[in-house]
C-alpha positions in Angstrom: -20.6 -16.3 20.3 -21.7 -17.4 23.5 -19.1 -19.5 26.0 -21.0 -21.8 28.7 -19.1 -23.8 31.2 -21.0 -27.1 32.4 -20.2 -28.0 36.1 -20.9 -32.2 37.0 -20.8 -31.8 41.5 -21.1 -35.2 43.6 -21.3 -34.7 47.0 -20.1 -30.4 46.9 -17.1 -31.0 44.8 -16.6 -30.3 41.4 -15.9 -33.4 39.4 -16.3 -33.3 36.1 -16.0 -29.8 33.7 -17.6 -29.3 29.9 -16.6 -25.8 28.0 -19.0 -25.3 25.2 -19.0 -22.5 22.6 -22.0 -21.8 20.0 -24.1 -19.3 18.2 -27.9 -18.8 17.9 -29.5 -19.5 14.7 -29.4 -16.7 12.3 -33.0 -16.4 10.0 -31.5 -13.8 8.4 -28.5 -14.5 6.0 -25.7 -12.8 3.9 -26.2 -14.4 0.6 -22.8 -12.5 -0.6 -20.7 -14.4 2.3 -22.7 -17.7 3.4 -19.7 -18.5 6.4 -20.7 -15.2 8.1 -23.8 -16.3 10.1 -22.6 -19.9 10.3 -23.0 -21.6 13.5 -20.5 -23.5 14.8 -20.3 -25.1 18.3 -17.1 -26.2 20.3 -17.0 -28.5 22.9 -14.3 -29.4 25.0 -13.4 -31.6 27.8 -10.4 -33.7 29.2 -11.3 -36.7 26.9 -12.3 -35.0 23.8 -12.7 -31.5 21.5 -15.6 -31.3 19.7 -16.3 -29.5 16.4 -19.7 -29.2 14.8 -20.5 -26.4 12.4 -23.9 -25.6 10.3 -23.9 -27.9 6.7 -22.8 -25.4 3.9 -25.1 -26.0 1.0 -24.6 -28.7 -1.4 -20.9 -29.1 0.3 -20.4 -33.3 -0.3 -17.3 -33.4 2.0 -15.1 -31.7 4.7 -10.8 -31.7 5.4 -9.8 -31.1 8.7 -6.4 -29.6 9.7 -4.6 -29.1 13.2 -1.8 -26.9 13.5 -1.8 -27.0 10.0 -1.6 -30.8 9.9 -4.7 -33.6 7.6 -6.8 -35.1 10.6 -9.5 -36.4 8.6 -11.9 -35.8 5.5 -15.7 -36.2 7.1 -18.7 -36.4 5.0 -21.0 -34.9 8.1 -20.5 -31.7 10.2 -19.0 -32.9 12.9 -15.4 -33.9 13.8 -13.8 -35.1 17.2 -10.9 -35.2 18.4 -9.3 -37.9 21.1 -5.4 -37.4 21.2 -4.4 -33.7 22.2 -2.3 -32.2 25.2 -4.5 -30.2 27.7 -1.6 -27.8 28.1 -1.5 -26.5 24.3 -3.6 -24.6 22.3 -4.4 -25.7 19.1 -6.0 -24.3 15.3 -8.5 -26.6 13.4 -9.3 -25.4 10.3 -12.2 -27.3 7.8 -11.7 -26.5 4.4 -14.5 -27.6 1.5 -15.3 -26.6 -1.7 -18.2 -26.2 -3.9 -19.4 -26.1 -7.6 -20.0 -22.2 -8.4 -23.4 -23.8 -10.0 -24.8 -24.6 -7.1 -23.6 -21.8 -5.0 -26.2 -19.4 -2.8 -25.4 -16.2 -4.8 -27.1 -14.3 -7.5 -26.8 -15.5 -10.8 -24.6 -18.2 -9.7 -25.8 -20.4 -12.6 -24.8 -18.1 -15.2 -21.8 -16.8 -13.8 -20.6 -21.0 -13.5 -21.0 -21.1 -17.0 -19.0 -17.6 -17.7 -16.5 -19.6 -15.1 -16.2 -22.6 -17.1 -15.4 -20.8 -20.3 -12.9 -18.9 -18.5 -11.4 -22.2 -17.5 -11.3 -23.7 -20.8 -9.3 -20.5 -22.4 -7.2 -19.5 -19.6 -3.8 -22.0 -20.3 -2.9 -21.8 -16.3 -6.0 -22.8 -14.9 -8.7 -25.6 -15.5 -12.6 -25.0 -15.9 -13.2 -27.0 -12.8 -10.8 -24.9 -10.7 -12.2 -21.8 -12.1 -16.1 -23.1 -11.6 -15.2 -23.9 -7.6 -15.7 -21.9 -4.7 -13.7 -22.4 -1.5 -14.8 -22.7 2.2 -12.5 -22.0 5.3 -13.4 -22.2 8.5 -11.0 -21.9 11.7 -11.4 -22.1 15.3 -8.3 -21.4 17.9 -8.8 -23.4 20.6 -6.9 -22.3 23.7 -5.4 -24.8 26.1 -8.0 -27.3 27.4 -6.7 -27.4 31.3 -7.6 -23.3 31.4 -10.7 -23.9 29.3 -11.8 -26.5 32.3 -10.6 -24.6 35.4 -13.8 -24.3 37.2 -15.9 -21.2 37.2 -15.5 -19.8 40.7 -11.7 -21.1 40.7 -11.1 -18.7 37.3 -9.1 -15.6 37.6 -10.8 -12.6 35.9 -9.8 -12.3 32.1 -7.4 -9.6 31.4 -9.4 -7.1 29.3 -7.8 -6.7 25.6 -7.4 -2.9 25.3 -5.7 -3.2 21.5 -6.9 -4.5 18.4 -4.9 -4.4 15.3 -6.4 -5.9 11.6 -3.9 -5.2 8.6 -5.2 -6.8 5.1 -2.2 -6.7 2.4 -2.7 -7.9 -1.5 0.9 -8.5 -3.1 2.4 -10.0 -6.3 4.7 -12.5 -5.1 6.6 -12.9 -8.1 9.3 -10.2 -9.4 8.0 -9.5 -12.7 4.4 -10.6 -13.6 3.3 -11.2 -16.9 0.2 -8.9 -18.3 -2.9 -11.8 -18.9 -3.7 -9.7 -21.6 -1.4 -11.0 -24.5 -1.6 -8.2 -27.0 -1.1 -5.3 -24.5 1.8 -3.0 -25.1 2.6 -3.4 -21.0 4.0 -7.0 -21.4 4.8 -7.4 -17.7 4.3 -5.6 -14.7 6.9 -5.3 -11.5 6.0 -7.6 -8.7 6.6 -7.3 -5.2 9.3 -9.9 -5.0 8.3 -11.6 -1.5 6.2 -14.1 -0.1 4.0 -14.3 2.8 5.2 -11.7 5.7 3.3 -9.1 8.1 5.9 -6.8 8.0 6.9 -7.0 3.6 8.2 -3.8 2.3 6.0 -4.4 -1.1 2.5 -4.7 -1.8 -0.5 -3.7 -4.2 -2.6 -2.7 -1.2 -2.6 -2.7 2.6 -5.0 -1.6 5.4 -4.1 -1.1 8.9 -7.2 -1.2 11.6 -6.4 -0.2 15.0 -9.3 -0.5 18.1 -8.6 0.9 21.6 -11.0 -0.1 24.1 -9.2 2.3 26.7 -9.6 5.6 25.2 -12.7 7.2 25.2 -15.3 6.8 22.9 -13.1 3.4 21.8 -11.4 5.0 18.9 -11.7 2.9 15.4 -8.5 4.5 13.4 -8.1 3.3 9.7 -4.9 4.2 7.3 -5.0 2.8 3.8 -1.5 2.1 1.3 -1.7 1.6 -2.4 1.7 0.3 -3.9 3.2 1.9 -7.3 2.6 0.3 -10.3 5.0 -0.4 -12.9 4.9 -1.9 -16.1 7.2 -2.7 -19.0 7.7 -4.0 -22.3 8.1 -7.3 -23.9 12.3 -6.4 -23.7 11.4 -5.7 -19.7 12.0 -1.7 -20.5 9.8 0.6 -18.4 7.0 1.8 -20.1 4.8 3.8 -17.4 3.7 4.3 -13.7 1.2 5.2 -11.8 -1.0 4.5 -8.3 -4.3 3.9 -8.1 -7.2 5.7 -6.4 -7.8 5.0 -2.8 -11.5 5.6 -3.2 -12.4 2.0 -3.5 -11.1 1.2 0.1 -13.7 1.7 2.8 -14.3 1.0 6.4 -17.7 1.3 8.2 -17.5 0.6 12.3 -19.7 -1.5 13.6 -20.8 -0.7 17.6 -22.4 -4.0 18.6 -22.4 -3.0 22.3 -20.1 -1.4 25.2 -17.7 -4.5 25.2 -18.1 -5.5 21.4 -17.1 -3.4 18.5 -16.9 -4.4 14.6 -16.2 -3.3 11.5 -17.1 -4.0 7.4 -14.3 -3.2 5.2 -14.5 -3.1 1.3 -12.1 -3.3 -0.7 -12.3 -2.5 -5.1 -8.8 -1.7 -6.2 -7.7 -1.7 -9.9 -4.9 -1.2 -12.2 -3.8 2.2 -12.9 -2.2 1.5 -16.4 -4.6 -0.8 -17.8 -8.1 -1.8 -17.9 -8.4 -5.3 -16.4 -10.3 -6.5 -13.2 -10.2 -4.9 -9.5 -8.5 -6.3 -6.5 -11.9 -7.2 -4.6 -12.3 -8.6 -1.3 -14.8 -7.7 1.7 -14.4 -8.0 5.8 -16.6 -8.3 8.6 -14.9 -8.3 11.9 -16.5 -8.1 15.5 -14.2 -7.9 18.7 -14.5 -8.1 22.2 -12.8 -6.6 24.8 -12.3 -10.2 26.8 -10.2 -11.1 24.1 -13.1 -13.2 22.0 -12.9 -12.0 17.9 -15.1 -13.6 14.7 -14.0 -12.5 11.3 -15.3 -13.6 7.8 -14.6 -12.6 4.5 -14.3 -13.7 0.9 -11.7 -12.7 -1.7 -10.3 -13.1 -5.4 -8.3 -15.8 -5.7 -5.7 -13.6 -7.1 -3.2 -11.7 -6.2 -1.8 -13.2 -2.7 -4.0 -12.0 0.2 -2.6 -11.8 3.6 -4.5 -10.9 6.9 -3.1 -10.6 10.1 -4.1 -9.5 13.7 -2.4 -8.5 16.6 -4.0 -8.0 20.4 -3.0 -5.9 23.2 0.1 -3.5 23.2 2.9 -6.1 22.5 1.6 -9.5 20.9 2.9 -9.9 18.1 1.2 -10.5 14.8 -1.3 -13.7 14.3 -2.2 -15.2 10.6 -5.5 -15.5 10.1 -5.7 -15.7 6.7 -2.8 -16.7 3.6 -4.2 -17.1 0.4 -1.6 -17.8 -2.5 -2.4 -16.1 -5.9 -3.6 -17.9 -9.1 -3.2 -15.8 -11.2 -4.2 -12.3 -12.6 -6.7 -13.6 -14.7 -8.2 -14.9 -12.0 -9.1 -11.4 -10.3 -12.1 -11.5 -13.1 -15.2 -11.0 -11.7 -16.8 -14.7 -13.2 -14.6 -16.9 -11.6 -15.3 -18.1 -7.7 -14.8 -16.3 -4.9 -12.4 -18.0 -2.3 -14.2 -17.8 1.8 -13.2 -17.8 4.5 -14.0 -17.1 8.9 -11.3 -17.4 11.6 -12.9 -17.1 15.2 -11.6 -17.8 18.8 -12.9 -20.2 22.4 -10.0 -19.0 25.1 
């Protein structure tokens, strides 16, 4: 991400300011996560924000969201705003889906296919749902009147010396019933709860914590794996057990002195039973003025939650909710769900 601020001067005075956020062009692609090397340029000025991202392959349409609220459905890769304050910050998000067929991955064709089946047999799901993978993009936009302070008028940034990343997978339901309709383990105990940084239950969770003012920037990781329980068609326990933690894994990423970054992985299955892992993959990248990218993709099953927090006492940020659709649909031929948060402060 590069930031680039555009002074207009008539006559030695600043008159007019542009703030404009982009990427280079990436020749080089992850096939596995197409959002990761996406460009995407911001533009912002008193009259008008500005949003234009890269087209995603055979993508037909695009929703965009503010805070959370429909602004528009755009058939081109552009979107602009007119009616904001310049003294809030805001989220857009774009959302968009595609048909697994004509998706960018290996094998795509014949895994649509294996999708579509899957669609047709599972009774909670559809075999266009199941045959659809889904694109999320979000931008924070921080408030336009600091964005447009002029350059030499700017106060230094405040370094961010603290990172934290936690990733939870959870069952929001309190018992879950077993996909598998002949298995002796009829239902499984869920985690009773819904979307919250701080839940006491979950199937996995990963904490991530980067300080920039400690030598050597210290990466520390800690990994949780929740109990599993299971019981019979009366709801009488039948067994327990956790699973290994050997399919949670964190590489760092060093970028440069004031940009670190990190790939997680993450292959977590049942303990009791044979039946698909919890799967789900993270590329983060964070600088020390406070500037952060993160992609990832996911199952579409259980709920996901990912959260961040910056410097010593913010408190936590969403960056990504994803509600479950089921067990089944942790299988490894249904699409994967995408998705890239990123910031312009």
């Amino acid at each position: 991400m590069y930031n680039y601020s555009i002074e207009q001067v008539e006559n030695g005075e600043i008159v007019r300011v542009i703030a404009l956020q982009t990427s280079a062009y990436a020749e080089q692609r992850n096939i596995e996560n197409p959002l990761q090397f996406l460009v995407m340029s911001t533009i912002v000025t008193k009259m008008k924000i500005v949003l234009s991202w890269e087209e995603i392959s055979k993508v037909d349409e695009y929703n965009v969201y503010r805070n959370g609220d429909f602004m528009a459905t755009v058939k081109t890769n552009h979107f602009t705003d007119y009616k904001f304050s310049l003294d809030e910050s805001y989220v857009y998000t774009i959302l968009s889906k595609r048909a697994l067929a004509k998706s960018e991955e290996t094998l795509s064709k014949s895994k649509s296919v294996l999708a579509t089946v899957f669609g047709v047999l599972n009774p909670v799901s559809n075999k266009e749902k199941a045959a659809t993978e889904e694109f999320k993009v979000s931008k924070l936009i921080g408030k336009p009147n600091t964005l447009l302070i002029p350059v030499l008028e700017k106060q230094r940034r405040t370094n961010v010396n603290r990172w934290k990343f936690r990733y939870t997978t959870f069952l929001k339901e309190k018992w879950v019933i077993n996909p598998n309709i002949v298995a002796m383990d009829h239902y499984f105990k869920g985690d009773d709860r819904n979307f919250d940084p701080e839940g006491k239950g979950f199937r996995t969770r990963v904490d991530i914590e980067l300080t920039y003012d400690k030598p050597k920037t210290p990466l520390t990781f800690t990994k949780e794996i929740g109990q599993t329980v299971s019981y019979n068609r009366a709801k009488r326990f039948r067994q327990k057990a956790v699973a290994s933690y050997d399919g949670i894994k964190l590489v760092r990423l060093d970028h440069g002195e004031q940009e670190v970054g990190f790939l997680l992985t993450h292959s977590v299955g049942n303990p009791l039973v044979k039946a698909p892992e919890i799967d789900y993959d993270v590329r983060a990248v964070m600088q020390r003025d406070g500037t952060f990218d993160i992609t990832g993709f996911h199952d579409q099953a259980p709920h996901h939650e990912v959260y961040m927090s910056r410097g010593s006492k913010e408190n936590w940020m969403p960056i990504q909710l994803a509600e479950s659709k089921g067990l089944a649909w942790m299988s490894e031929i249904t699409a994967w769900q995408y998705w890239r948060y990123s910031n312009f402060e």
